[in-house]
N, CA, C and O of each residue as an XYZ file, in Angstrom:
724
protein
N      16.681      0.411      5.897
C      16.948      1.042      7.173
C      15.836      2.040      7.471
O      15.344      2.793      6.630
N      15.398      1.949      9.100
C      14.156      2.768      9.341
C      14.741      4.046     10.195
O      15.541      3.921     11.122
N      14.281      5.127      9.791
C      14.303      6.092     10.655
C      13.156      6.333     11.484
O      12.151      5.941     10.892
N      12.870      6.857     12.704
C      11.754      6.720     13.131
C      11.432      7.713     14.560
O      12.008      7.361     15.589
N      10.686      8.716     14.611
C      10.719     10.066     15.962
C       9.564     10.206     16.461
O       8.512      9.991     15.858
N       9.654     10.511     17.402
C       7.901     11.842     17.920
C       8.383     12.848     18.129
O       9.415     13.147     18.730
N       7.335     13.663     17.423
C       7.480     15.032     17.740
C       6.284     15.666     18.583
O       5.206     16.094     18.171
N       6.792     15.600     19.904
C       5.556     15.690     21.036
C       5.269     17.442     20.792
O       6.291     18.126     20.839
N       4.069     18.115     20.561
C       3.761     19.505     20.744
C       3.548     20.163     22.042
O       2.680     19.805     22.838
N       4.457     21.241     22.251
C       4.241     21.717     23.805
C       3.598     23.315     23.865
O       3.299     24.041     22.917
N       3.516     23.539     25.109
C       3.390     24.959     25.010
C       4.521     26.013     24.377
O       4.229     27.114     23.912
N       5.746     25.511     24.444
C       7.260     26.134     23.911
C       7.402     25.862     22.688
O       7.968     26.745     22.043
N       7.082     24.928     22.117
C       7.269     24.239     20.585
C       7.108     22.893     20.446
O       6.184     22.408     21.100
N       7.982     21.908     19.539
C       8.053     20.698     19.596
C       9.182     20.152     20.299
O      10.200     20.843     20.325
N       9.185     18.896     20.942
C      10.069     18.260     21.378
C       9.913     16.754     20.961
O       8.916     16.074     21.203
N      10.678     16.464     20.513
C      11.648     15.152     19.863
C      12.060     14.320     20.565
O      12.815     14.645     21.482
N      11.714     13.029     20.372
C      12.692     12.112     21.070
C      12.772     10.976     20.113
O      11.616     10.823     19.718
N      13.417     10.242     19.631
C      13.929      8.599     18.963
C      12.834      7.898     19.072
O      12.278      7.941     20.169
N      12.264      7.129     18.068
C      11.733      6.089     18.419
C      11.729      4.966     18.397
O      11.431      4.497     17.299
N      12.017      4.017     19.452
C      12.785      2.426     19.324
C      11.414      1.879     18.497
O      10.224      1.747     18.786
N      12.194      1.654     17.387
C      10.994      0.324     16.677
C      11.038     -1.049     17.022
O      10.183     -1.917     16.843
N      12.262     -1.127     17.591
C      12.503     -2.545     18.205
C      11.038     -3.083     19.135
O      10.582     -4.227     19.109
N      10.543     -2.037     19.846
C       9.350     -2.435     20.926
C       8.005     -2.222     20.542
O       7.085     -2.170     21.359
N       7.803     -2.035     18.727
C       7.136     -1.802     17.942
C       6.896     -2.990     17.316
O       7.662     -3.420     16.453
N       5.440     -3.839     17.828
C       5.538     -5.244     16.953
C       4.002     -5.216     16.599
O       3.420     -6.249     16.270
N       3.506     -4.261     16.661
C       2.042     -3.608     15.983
C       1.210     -2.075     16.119
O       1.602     -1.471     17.118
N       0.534     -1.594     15.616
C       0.275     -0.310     15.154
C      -0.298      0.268     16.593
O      -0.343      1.467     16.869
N      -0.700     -0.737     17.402
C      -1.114     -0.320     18.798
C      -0.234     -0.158     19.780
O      -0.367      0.814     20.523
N       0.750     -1.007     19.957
C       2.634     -0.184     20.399
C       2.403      1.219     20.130
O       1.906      1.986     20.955
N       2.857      1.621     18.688
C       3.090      2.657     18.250
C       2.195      3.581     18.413
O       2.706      4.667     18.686
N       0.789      3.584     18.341
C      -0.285      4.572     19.327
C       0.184      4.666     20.635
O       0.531      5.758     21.085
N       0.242      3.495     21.394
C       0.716      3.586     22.673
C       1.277      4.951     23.264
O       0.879      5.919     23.911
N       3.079      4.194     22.330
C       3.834      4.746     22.613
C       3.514      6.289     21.778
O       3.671      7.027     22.751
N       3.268      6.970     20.947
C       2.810      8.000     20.853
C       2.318      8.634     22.086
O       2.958      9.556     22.591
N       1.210      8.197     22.609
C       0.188      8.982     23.437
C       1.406      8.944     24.853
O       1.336      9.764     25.769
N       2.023      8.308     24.816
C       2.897      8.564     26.302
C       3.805      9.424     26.238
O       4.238      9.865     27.302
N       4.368      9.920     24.938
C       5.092     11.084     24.748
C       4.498     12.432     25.123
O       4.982     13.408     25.695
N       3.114     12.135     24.543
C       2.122     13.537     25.078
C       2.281     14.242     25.922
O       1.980     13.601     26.928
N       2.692     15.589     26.308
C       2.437     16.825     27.134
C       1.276     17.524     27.294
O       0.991     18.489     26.585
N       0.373     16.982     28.444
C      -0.684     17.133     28.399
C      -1.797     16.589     27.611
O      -2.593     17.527     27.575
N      -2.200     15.811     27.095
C      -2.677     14.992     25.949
C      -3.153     15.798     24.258
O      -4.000     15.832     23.366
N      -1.750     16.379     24.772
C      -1.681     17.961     23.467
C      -0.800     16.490     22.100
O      -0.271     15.394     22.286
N      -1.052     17.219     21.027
C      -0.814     16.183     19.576
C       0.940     15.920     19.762
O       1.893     16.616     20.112
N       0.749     14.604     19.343
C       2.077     13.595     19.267
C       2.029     13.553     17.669
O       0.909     13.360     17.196
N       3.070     13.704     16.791
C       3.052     13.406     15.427
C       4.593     12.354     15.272
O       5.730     12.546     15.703
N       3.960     11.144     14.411
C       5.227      9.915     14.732
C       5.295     10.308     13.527
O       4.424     10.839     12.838
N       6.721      9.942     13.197
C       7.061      9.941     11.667
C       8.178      8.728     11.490
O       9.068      8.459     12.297
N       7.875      7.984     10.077
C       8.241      6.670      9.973
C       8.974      7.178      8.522
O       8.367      7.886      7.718
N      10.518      6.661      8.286
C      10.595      6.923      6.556
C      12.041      5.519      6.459
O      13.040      5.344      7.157
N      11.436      4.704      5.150
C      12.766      3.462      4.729
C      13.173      4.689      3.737
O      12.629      5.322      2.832
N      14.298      4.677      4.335
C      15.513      5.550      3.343
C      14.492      6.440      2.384
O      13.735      7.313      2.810
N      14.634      6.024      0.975
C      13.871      7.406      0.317
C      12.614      6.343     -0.409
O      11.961      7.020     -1.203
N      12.224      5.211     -0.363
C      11.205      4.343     -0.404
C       9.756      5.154      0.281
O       8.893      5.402     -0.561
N       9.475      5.531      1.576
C       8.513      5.987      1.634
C       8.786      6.491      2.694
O       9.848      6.553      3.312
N       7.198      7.083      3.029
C       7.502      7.971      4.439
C       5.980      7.568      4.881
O       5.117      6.985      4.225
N       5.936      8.155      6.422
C       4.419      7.787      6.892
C       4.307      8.598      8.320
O       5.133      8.619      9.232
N       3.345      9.095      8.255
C       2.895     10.045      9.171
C       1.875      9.482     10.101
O       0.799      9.190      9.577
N       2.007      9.273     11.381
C       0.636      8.651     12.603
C       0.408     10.146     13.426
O       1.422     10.760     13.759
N      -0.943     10.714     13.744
C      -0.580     11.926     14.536
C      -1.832     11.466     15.489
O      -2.906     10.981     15.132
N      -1.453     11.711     16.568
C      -2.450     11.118     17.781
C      -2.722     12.589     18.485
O      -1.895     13.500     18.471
N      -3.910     12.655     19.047
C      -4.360     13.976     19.384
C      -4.977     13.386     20.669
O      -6.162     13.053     20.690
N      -4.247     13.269     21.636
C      -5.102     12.937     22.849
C      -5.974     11.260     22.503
O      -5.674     10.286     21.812
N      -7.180     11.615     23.421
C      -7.724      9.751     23.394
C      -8.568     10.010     21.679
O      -9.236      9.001     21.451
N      -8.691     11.056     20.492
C      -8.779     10.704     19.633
C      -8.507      9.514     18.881
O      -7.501      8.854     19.144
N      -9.326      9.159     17.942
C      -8.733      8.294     17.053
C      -7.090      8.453     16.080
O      -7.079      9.351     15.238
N      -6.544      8.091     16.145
C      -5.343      8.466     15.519
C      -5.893      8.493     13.866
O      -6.928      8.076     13.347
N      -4.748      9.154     13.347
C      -4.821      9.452     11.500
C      -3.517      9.139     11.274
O      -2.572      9.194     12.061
N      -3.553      8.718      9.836
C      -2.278      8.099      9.327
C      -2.337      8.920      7.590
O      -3.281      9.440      6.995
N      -1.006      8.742      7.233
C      -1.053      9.043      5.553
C       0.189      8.387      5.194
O       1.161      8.801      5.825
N       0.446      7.338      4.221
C       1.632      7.086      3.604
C       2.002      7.476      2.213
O       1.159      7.441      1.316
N       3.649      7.973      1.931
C       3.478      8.409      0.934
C       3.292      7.481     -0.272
O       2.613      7.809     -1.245
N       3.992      6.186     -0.151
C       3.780      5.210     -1.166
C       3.318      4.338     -0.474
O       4.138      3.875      0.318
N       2.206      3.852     -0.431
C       1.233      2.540      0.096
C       1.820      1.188     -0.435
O       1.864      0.277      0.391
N       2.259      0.942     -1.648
C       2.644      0.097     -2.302
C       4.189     -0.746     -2.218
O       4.378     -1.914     -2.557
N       5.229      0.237     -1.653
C       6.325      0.372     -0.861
C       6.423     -0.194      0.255
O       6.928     -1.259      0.612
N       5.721      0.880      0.942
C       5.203      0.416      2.517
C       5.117     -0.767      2.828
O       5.966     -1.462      3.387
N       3.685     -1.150      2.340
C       3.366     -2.613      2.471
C       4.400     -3.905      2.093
O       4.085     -5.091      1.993
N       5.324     -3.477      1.971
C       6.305     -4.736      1.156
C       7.242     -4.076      2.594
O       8.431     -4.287      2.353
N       7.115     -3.505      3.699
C       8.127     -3.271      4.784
C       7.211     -4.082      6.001
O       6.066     -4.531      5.946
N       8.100     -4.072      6.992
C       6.880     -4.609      8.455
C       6.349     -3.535      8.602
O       5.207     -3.404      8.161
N       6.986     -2.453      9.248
C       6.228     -1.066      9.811
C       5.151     -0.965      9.048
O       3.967     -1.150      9.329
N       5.882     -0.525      7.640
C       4.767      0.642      6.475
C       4.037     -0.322      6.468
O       2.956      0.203      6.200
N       3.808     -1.638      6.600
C       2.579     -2.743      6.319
C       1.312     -2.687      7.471
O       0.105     -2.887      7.338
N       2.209     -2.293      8.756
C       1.005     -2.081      9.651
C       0.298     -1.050      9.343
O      -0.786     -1.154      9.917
N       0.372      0.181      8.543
C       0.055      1.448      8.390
C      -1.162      1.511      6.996
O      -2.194      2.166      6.852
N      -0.524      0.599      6.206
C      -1.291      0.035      5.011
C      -2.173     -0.513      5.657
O      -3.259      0.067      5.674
N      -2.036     -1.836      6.430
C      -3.444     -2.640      6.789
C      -4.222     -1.902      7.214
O      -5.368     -1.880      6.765
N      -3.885     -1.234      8.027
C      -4.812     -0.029      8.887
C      -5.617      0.789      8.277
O      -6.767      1.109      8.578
N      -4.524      1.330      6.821
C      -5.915      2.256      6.207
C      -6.694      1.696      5.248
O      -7.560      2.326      4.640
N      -6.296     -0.086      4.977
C      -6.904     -0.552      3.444
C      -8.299     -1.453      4.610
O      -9.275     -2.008      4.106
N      -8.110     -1.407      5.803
C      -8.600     -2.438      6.754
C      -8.457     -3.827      6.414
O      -9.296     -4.619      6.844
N      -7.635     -4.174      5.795
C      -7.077     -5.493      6.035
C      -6.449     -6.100      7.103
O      -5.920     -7.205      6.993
N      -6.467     -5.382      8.261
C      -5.809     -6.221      9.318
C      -6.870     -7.608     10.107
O      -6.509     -8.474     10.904
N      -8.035     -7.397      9.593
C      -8.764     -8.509     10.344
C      -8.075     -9.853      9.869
O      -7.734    -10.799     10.579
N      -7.949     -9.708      8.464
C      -7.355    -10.625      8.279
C      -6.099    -11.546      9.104
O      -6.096    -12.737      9.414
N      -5.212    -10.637      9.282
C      -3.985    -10.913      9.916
C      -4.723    -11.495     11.148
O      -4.347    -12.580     11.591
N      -5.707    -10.861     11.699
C      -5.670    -11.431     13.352
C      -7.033    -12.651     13.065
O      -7.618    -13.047     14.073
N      -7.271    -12.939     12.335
C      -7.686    -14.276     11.948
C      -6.792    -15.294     11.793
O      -7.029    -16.448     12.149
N      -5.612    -14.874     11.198
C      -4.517    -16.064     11.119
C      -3.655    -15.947     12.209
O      -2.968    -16.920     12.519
N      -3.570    -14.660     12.985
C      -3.148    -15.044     14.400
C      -3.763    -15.976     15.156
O      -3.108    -16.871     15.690
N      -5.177    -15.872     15.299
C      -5.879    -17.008     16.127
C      -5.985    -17.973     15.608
O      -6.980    -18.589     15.991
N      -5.281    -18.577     14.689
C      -5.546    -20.141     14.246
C      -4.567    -21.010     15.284
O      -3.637    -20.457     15.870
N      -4.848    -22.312     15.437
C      -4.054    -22.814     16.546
C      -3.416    -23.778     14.989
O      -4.082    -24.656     14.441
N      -1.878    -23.285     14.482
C      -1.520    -23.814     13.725
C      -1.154    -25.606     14.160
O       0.027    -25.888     14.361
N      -2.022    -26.510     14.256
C      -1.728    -28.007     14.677
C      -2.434    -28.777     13.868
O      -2.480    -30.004     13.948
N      -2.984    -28.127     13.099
C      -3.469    -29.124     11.557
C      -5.200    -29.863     11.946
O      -5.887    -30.674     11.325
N      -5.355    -29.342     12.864
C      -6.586    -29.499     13.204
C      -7.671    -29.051     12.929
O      -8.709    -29.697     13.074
N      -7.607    -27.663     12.408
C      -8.775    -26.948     11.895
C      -9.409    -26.875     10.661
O      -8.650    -26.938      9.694
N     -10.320    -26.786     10.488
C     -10.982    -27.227      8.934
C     -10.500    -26.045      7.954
O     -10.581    -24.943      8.496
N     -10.191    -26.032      7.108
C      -9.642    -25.190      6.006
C      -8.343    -24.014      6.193
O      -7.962    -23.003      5.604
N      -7.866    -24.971      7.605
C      -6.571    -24.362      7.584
C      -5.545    -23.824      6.193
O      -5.184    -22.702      5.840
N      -5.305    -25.157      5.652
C      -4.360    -24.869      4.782
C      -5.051    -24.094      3.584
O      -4.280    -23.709      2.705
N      -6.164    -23.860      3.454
C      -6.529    -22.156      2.199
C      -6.601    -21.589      2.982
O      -6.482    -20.643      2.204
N      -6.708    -21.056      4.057
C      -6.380    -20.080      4.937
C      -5.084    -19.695      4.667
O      -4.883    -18.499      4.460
N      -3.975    -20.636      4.619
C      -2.716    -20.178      5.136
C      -2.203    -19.899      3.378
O      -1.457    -18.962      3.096
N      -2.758    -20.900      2.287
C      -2.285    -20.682      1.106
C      -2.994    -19.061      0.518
O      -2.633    -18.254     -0.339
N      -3.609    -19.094      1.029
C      -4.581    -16.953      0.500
C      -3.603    -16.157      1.076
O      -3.588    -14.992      0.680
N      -2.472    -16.601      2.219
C      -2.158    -15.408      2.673
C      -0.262    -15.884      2.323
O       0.665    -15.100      2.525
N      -0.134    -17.007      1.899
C       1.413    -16.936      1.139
C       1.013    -16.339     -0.321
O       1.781    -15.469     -0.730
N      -0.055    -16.673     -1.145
C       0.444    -16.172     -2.076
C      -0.042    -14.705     -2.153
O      -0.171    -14.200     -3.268
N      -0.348    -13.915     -0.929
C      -0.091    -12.325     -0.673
C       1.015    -11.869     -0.973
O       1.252    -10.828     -1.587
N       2.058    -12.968     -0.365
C       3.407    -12.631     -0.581
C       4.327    -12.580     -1.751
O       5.443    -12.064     -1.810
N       3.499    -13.358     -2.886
C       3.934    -13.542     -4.185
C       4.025    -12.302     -4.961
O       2.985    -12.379     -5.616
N       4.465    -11.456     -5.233
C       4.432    -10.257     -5.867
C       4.184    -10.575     -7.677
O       3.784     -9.746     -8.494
N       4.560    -12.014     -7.947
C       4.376    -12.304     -9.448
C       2.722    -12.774     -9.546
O       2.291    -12.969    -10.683
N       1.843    -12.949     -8.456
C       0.789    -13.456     -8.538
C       0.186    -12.125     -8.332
O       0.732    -11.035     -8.162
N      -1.519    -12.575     -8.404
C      -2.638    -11.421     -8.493
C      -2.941    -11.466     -6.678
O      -2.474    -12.149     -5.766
N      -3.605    -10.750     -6.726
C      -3.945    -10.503     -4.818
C      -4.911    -11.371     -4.692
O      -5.850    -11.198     -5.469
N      -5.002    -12.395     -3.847
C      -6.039    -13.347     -3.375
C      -7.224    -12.643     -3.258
O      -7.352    -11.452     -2.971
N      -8.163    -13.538     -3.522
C      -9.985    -12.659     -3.844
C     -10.163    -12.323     -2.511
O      -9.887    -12.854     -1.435
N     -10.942    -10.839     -3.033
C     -11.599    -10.153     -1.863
C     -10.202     -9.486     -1.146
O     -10.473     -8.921     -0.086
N      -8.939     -9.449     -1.475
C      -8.037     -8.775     -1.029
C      -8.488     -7.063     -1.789
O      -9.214     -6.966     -2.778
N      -7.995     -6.106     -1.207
C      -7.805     -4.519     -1.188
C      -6.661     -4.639     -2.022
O      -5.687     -5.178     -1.495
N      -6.546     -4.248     -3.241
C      -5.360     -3.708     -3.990
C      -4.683     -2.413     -3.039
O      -5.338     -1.728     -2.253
N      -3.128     -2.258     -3.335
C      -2.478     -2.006     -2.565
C      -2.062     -0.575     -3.463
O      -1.323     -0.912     -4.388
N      -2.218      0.339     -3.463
C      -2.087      1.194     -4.638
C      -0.833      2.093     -4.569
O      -0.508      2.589     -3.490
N      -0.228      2.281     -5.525
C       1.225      2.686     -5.540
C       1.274      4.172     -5.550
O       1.810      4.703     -6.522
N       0.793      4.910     -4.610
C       1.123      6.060     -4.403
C       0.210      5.874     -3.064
O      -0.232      4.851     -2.542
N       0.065      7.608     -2.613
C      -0.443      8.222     -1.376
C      -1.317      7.389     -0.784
O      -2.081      6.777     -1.529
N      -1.400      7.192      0.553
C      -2.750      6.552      1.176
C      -3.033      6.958      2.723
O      -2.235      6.668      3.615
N      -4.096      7.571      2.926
C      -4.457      7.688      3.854
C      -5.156      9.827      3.810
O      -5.597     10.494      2.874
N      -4.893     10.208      5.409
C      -5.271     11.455      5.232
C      -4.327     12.602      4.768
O      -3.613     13.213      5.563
N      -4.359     12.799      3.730
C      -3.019     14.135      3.809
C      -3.634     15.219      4.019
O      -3.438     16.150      3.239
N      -4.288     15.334      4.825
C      -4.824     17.367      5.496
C      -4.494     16.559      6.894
O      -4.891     17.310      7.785
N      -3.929     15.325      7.507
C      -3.872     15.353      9.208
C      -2.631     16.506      9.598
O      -2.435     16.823     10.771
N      -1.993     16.964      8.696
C      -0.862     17.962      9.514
C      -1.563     19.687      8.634
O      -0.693     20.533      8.428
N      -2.662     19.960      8.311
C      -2.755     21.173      7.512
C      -2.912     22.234      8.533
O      -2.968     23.371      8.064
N      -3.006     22.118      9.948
C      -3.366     22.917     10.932
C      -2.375     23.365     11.611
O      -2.296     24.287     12.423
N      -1.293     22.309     11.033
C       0.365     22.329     12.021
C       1.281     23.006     11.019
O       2.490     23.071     11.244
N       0.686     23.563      9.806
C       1.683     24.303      9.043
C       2.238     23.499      7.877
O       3.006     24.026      7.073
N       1.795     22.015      7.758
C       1.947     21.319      6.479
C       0.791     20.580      5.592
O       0.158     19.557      5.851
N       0.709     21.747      4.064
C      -1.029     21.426      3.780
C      -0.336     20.137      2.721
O       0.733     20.051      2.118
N      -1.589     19.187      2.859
C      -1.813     18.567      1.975
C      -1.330     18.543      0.609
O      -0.686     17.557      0.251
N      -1.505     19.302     -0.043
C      -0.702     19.406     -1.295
C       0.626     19.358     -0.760
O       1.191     18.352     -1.187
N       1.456     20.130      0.106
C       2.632     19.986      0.233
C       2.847     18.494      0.387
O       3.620     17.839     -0.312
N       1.932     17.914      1.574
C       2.682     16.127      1.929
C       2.359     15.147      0.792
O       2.884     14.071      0.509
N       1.319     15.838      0.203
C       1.483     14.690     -1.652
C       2.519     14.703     -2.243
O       2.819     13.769     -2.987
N       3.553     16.070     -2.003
C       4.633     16.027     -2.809
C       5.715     15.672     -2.521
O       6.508     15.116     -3.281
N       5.893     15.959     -1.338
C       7.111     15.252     -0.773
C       7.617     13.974     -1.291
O       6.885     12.989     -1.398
N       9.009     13.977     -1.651
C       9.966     13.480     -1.952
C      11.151     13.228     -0.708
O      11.232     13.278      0.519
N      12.048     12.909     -1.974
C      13.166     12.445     -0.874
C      13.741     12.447      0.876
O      13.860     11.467      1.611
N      14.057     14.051      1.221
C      14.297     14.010      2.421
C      13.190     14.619      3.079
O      13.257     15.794      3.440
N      12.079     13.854      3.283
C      10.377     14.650      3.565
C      10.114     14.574      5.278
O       9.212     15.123      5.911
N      10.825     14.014      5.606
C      10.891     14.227      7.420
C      11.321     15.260      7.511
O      10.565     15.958      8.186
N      12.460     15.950      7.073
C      12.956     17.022      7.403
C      12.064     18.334      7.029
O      11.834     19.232      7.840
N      11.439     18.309      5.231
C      10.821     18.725      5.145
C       9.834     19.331      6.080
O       9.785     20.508      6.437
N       8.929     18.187      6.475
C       7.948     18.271      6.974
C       7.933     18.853      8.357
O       7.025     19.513      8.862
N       9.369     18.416      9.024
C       9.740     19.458     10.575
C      10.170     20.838     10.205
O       9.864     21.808     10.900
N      10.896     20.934      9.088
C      10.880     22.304      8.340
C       9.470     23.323      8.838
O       9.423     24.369      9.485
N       8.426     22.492      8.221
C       7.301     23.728      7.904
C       6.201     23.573      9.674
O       5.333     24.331     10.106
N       6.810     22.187     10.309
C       6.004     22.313     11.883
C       7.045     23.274     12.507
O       6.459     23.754     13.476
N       8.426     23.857     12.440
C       9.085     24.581     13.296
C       9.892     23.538     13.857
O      10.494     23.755     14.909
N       9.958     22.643     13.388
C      11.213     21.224     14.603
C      11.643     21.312     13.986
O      10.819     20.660     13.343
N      12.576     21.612     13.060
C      14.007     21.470     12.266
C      14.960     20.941     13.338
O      15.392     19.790     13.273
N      15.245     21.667     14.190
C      16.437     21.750     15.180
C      16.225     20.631     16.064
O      17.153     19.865     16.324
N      14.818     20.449     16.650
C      14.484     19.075     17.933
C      14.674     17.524     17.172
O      15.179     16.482     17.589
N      13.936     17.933     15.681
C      14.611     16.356     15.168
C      16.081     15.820     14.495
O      16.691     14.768     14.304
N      16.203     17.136     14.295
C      17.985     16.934     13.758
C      18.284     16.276     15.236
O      18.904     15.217     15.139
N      18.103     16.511     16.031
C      18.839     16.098     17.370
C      18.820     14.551     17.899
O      19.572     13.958     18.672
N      17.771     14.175     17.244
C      17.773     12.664     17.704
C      17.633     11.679     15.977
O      17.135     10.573     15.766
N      18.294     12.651     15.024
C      18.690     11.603     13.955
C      20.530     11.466     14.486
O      21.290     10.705     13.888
């Protein structure tokens, strides 16, 4: 089960709203929809957590590049969401949109090792197909993207269990995200 918010930054504080993952079917949705929460194109921080499995932080700052950090990469990637968040920071997504553009009709030359490199991705008893990014079982990505908002790095390495809350704890949203869990 996914929990999932923005916490849009205003001139007053933060404000909160739900975030449908349902309309979330890649990491560019979820920028999207970030940057449209924006007040003024002032910082949007999304926060993603499967029960106590992992957590994952996207913080969009206006037409910046967005930053990401997950707490278990290795987790993640075995979810849909946390997998878009992984590809993103291991850059494995070309991959994926290589096998999006295949016209699956048996026509193309080396279709089927194409398609066999990326089932046995899925094999967790097998080794990672060559030239794959090992998937590493802890932290991945930036943990200083929230050190300016009142949560340093060392703190988001440590986070555990209930680390959304945590983490609105030390931005001042305690109260705006309790409201839309």
């Amino acid at each position: 089960m996914y929990f999932a918010a923005l916490l849009a930054r205003t001139e007053d504080g933060w404000e909160a709203s739900d975030m449908e993952l349902d309309d979330v079917e890649s990491l560019s949705d979820l920028i999207d929809l970030a940057r449209s929460a924006a007040v003024d194109d002032d910082t949007v921080v999304a926060l993603i957590e499967q029960e106590d499995a992992w957590f994952g932080v996207v913080r969009v700052d206006g037409e910046e590049d967005p930053r990401y950090f997950v707490s278990n990469a290795s987790a993640a990637s075995r979810s849909s969401y946390g997998s878009m968040l992984t590809d993103e920071l291991l850059g494995s997504d070309e991959e994926e949109d290589e096998l999006d553009e295949l016209d699956l009709d048996g026509t193309e030359d080396g279709e089927e090792e194409t398609i066999a490199a990326f089932a046995d991705a899925d094999d967790e008893d097998e080794e990672d197909p060559p030239g794959a990014e090992p998937v590493p079982a802890g932290p991945l990505g930036d943990p200083r993207l929230l050190d300016d908002l009142g949560v340093s790095n060392k703190q988001l390495m440590t986070l555990d269990g209930d680390a959304l809350s945590e983490i609105a704890e030390s931005l001042g949203a305690t109260e705006v995200l309790e409201a839309v869990r």
